[in-house]
N, C-alpha and C positions, 0 to 999 in steps of 0.2 A: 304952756309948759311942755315939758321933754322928757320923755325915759332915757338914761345913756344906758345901753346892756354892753357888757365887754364879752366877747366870743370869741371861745379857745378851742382848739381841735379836737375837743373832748369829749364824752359827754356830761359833765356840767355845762360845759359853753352850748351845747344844744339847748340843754333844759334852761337855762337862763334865759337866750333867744325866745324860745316858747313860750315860757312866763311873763315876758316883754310885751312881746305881741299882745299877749291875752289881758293884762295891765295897762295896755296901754289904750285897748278896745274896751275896757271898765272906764278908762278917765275920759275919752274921747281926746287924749291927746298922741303925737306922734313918736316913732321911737327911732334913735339913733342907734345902728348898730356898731361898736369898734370892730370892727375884725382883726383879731390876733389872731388868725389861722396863716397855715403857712401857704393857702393857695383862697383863690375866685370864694368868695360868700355868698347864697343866693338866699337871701330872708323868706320864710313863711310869710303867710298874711294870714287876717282871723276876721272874720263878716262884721263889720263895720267897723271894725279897728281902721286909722288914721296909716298912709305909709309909713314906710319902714326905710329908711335912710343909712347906707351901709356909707362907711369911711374907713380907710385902711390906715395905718397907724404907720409913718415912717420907717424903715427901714433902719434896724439898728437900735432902736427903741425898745429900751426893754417893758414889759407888759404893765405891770406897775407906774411905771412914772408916764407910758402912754397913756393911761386913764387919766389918771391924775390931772397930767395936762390938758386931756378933753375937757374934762370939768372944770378947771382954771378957765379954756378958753369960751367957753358956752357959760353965758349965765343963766340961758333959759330952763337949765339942765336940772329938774328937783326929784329924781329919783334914778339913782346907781342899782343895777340888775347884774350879779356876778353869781358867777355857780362854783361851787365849792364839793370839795371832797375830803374823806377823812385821811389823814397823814400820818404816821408814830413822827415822835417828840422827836427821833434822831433824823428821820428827812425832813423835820421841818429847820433843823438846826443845820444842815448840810445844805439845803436847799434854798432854802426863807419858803419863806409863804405870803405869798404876792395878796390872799383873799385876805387875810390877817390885815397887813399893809390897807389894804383899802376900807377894809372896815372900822381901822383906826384914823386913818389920813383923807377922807374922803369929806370933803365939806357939805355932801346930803344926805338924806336919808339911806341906807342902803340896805335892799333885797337879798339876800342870801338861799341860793338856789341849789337842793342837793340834785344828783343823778338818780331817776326812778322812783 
């Protein structure tokens, strides 16, 4: 089996990553990173954790339906790693909230990772 972590230029998308890692060296399985940053990803590793397999998400793909589709396309995939942060009600309505989105539309289990 597989961790998918999704990683944003943030820090939730750090702590997500980290959390991956470190989950992914409890299961003894491997972790996919998406990288939704806007440049080069270079994954952590954690002492006996399994590599870490970064993939960069098409160009033009917005962050949400990039996951989504990881997941679609990987069946291996049984645990989603996203990092989240808190919003007021009017940026989440002006914005959306892509962790929202995934925490309802996401066909696995999914991790919810704050910053700090």
């Amino acid at each position: 089996m597989t961790i998918l972590v999704a990683v944003t230029d943030d820090g939730p998308g750090t702590a997500a990553l980290e959390e991956a890692v470190r989950e992914g060296a409890r299961r003894g399985t491997g972790v996919v990173a998406l990288n939704l940053r806007a440049g080069p990803l270079e994954p952590p590793s954690a002492e006996g954790a399994p590599g870490v397999t970064v993939v960069d998400r098409l160009l033009g793909v917005e962050d949400g339906d990039a996951v989504l589709e990881r997941l679609e396309a990987d069946a291996d995939i049984d645990l989603l790693v996203i990092g989240v942060r808190r919003r007021s009600p009017v940026g989440k309505a002006l914005l959306g909230d892509v962790a929202q989105r995934l925490l309802l539309e996401a066909a696995v289990p999914v991790l919810a990772v704050k910053d700090g």
